[in-house]
C-alpha positions, -999 to +999 in steps of 0.1 A: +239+366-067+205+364-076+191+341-101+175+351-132+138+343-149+150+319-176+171+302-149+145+302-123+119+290-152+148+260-160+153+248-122+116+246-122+109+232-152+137+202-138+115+198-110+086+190-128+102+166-150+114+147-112+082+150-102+065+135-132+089+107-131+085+101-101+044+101-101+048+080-131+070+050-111+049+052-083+018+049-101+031+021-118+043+005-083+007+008-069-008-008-099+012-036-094+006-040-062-029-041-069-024-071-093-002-088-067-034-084-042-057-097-070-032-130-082-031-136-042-065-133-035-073-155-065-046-183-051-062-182-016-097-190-033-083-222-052-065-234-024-095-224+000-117-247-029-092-277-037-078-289+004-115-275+018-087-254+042-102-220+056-071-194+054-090-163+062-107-148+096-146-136+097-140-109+119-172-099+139-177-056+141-176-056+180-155-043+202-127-062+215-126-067+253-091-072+269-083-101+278-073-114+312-036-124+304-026-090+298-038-073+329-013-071+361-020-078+394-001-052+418 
């Protein structure tokens, strides 16, 4: 039995109420995420400035070379 307009025009109009309640939550999600990233970064900094502790890596734009360790000898 085949569906009718109105009813195909309700299913879909459904959908887009999932889907905006859904883009809504996930929105909100990433934005606090963001925040989280910021509030971290922001503890790293005074804890970097009160001990004089280094937490984060300067990583260098080379290439890495393999390292001996990891090769096998047949």
């Amino acid at each position: 039995m085949s569906k009718t307009p109105e009813q195909k025009i309700l299913e879909l109009e459904a959908k887009i109420k999932l889907l905006e309640k859904q883009k809504t939550r996930a929105e909100h999600r990433a934005e606090r995420a963001d925040n989280k990233v910021i509030i971290f970064d922001m503890l790293l900094d005074m804890a970097e400035k009160e001990y004089n502790i280094r937490f984060r890596k300067n990583y260098k734009p080379e290439l890495s070379t393999p390292s001996k360790k990891n090769t096998k000898k047949h």
